[in-house]
N, C-alpha and C positions, 0 to 999 in steps of 0.2 A: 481444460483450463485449470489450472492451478491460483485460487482464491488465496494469494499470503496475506494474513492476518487479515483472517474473515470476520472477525467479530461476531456479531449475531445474525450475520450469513445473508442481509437485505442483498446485496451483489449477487452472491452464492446462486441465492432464490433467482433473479433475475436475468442471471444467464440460463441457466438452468431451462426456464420457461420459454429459453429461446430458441434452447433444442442445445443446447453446449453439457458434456459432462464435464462436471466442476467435483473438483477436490478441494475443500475448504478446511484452512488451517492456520488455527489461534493460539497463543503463548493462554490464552487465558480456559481456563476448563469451566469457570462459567461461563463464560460466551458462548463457548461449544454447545452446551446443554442447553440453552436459551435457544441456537440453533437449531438443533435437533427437537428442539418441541415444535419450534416455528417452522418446521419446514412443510412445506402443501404437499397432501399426501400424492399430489398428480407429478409429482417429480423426484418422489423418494427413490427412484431406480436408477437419476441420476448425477447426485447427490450423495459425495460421501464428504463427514468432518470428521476429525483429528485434533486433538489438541495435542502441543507439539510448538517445537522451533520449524518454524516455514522454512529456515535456510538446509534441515535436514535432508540427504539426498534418498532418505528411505522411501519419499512420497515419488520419486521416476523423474518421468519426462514430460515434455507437455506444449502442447500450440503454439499455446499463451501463458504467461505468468500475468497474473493483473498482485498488484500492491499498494491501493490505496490508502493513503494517511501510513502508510505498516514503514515506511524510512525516513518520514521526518524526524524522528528524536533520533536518527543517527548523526552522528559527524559525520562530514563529506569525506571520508578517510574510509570509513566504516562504509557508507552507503557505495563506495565506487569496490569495494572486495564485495560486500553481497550481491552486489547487481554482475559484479565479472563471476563468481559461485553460478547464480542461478541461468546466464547466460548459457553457460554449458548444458544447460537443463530444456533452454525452451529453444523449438524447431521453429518460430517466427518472430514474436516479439513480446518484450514486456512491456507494460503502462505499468508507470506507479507516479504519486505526486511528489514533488517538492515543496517546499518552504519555498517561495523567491527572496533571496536576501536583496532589502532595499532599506534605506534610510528613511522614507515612510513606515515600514513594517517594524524596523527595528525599534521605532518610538512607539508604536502601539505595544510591542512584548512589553514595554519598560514601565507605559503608561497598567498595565496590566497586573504587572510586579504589586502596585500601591493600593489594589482593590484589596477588600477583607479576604481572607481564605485565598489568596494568592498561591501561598505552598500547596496548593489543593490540583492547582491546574498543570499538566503535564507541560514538560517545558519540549519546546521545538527546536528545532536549527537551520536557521535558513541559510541556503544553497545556492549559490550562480551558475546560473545556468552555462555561463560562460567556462566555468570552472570545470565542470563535469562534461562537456563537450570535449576537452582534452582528454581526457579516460575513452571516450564512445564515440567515433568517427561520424556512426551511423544514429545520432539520437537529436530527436528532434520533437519539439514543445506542442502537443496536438489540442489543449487550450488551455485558460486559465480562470481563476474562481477568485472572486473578489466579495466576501457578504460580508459586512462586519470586522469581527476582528479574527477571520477565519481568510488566511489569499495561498491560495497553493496553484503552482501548474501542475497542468497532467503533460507527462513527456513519456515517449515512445523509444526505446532500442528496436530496431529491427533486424533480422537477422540478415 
């Protein structure tokens, strides 16, 4: 399994202890390190990180691609050429989440905008699901996360 944009590698760890060998790989080289200290030495054999562009074709082939939060700050432009990139790469399927673009979500990003330290919080883009089904025949929304001002799906390509 191939972890894009693992961050501090909680996923990583969790497939990992599930019996999955996971390549885990973060733009950030703190994260990585923060990984690699955090990692349970009962899965170090299965378990390797990278810091790195996740889209690079150096890290192979793989199951599964998981991509968690790692394409919401794309444009839908951008997010349909990585996800066709990494396709090539994975032998079943990838998860990653979207942003759902809605007119409820959209007023919370704005209402977000107006808090102190606004510039502080990474910005997102949210995505129609309807929209990126024209790119992927085969993708389909396997659930969705609503807490606050935090609402993404998890959606599926299969091979």
């Amino acid at each position: 399994i191939l972890d894009a944009g693992c961050g501090t590698g909680q996923l990583t760890f969790e497939l990992a202890l599930r019996g999955a060998n996971v390549i885990g790989v973060d733009i950030s080289e703190k994260l990585i390190s923060i990984a690699e200290e955090r990692c349970p030495t009962n899965i170090v054999d299965k378990v390797s990180f990278y810091q790195g562009d996740m889209l690079d074709k150096q890290y192979g082939s793989f199951d599964y691609i998981i991509l968690m939060d790692s394409l919401i700050h794309y444009s839908e432009t951008d997010m349909v050429k990585a996800l066709n990139e990494l396709s090539g790469r994975a032998h079943q399927k990838i998860c990653f989440t979207i942003v759902p673009k809605s007119l409820l979500l959209s007023a919370k990003l704005m209402m977000g905008q107006c808090f102190p330290n606004a510039d502080k919080s990474p910005d997102v883009i949210p995505v129609k699901e309807k929209s990126l089904a024209l790119n992927f025949s085969n993708l389909k929304k396997i659930s969705s996360i609503r807490t606050g001002f935090y609402a993404a799906d998890v959606m599926e390509i299969s091979k």
